[in-house]
C-alpha positions in Angstrom: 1.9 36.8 14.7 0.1 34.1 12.7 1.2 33.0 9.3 -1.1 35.3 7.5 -3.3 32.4 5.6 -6.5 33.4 7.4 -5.7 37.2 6.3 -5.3 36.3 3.2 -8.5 34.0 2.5 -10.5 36.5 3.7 -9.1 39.3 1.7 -7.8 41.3 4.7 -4.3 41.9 4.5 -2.6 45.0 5.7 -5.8 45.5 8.2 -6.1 45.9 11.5 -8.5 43.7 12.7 -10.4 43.0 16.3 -12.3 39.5 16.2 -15.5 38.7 17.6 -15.7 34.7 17.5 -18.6 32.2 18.7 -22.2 32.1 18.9 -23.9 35.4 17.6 -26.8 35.7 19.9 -29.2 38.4 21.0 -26.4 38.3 24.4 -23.5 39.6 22.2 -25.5 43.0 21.2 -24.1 42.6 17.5 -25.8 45.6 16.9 -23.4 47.6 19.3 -20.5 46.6 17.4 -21.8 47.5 14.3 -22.4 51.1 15.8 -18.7 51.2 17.1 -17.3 50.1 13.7 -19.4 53.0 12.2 -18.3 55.5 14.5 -14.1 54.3 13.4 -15.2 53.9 10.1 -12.9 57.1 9.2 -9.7 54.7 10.0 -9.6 52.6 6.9 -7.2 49.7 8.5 -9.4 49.0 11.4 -11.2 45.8 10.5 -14.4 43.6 12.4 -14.2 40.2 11.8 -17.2 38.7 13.4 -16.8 34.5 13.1 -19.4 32.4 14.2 -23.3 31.6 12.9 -26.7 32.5 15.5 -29.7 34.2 15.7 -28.4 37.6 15.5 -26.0 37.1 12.8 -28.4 38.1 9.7 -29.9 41.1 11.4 -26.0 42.6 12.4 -25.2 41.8 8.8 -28.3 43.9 7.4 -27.2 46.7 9.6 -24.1 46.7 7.8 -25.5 46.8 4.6 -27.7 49.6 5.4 -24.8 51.6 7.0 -22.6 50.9 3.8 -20.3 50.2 5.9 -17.3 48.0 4.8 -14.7 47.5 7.9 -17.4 44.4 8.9 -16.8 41.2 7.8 -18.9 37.8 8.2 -17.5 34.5 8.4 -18.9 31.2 8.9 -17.3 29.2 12.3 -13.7 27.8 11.3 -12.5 24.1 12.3 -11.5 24.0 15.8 -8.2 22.4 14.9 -7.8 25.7 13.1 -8.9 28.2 15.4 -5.2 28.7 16.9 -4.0 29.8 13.4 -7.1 32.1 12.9 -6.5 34.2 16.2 -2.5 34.6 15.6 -3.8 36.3 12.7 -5.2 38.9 14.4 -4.5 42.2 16.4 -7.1 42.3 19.2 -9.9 39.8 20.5 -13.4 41.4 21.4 -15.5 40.2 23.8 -19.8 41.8 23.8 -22.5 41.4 26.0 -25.9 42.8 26.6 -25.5 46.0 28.7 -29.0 44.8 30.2 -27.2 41.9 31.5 -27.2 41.6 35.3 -25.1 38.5 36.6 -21.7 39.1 37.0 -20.5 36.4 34.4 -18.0 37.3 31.8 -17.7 35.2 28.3 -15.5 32.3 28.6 -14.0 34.0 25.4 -12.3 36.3 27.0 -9.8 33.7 28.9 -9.2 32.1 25.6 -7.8 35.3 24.7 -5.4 35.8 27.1 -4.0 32.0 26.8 -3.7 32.8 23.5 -1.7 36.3 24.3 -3.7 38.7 22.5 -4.8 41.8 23.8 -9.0 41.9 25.0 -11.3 44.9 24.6 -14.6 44.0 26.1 -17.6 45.6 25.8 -20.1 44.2 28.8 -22.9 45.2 31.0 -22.0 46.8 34.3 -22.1 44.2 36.4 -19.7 41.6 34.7 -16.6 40.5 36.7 -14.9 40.9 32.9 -14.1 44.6 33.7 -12.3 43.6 37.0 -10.4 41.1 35.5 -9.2 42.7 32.7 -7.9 45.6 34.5 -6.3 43.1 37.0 -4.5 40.9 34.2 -3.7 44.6 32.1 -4.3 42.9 28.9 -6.4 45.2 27.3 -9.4 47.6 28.1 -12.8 47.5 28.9 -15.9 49.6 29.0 -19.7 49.3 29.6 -22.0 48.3 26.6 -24.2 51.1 26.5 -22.5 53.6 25.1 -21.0 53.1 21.7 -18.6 56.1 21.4 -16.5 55.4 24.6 -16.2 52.3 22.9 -14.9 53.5 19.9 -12.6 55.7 21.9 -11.0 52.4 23.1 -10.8 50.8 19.6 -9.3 53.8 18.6 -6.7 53.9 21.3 -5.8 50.3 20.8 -4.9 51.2 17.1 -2.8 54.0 17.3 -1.0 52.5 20.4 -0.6 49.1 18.5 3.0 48.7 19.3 1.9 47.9 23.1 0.2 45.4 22.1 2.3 42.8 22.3 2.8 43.6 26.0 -0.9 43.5 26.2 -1.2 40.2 25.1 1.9 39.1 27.2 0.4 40.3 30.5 -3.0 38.1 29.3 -1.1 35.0 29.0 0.7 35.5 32.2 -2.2 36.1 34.1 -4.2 33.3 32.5 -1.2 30.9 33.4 -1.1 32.4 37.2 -4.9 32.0 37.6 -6.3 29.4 35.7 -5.5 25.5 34.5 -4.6 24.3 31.7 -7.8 22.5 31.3 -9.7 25.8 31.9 -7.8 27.8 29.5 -7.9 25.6 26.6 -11.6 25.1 27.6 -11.9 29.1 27.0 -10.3 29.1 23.9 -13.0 26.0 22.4 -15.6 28.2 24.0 -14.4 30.8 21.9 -16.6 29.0 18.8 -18.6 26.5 20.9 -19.3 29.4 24.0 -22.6 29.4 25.6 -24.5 32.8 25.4 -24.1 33.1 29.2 -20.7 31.5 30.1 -18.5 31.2 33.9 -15.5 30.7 33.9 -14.9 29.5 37.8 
């Protein structure tokens, strides 16, 4: 665990929170998210922090608003030098794409994740090699982005068995240090705030 100064800046001690970090583009379906966080709304520690600026930012952020939902939270991108400090703060990473996706890329984000050794739950279109490698590292879960309550199923799993976690995030980092560089890891983590909409990690 972090040092709790990110938690504490943005007012979210004593939460629970999944992070969604980088470029908020029509790719990362904000308006899925939103829909999961509605649907877990009824677990008042469970927190979405969504970090990053884009197109799609101000229309996930009105979707909030009309929902009256507050387990959403909007923050502008973060120093890289600090990014490190901002993810130990937090429980699980999220990675989101367009279920009408059809290349089998996966976000670079989600092999910044595992270097870092949290836990992933991704949410991608059916045809992303995310799913595969997720289940092959064991560092978290995944499901397709088209259906928002078997996606809340998985948030809600990862909360109430948050003491695996750890394990989670160990098995990530293991399997990020076993398959990729160094240079490609710490390239996934800056692509965590400077990621492409469509990003490769080869």
């Amino acid at each position: 665990k972090g040092t709790g100064i990110f938690l504490q800046r943005y007012g979210l001690e004593g939460k629970f929170i999944f992070l969604l970090a980088g470029i908020l583009g029509p790719s990362q379906q904000l308006d899925f998210l939103v829909e999961v966080a509605r649907e877990v709304q009824d677990i008042p520690e469970i927190c979405f922090l969504i970090v990053g600026e884009g197109s799609a930012k101000s229309e996930a952020q009105n979707l909030v608003v009309h929902y009256g939902l507050d387990n959403v939270k909007f923050q502008p991108f973060v120093p890289k030098e600090d990014y490190p400090e901002l993810v130990k703060d937090v429980d699980v990473g999220v990675a989101c794409l367009n279920s009408k996706n059809k290349t089998p890329v996966y976000p670079g984000k989600i092999v910044g994740f595992m270097a870092s050794g949290i836990p992933v739950v991704a949410f991608l279109h059916r045809e992303s090699d995310g799913h595969q490698m997720i289940k092959e590292a064991g560092c978290g879960y995944t499901t397709v982005s088209d259906d928002y309550l078997k996606a809340a199923d998985l948030v809600r799993k990862m909360y109430y068995e948050r003491d695996r976690l750890r394990g989670l995030g160990e098995k990530g980092f293991q399997y990020a240090t076993a398959h990729f560089s160094k240079e490609v890891a710490i390239d996934g983590m800056e692509k965590l705030l400077l990621d492409s909409e469509r990003t490769q990690v080869i």
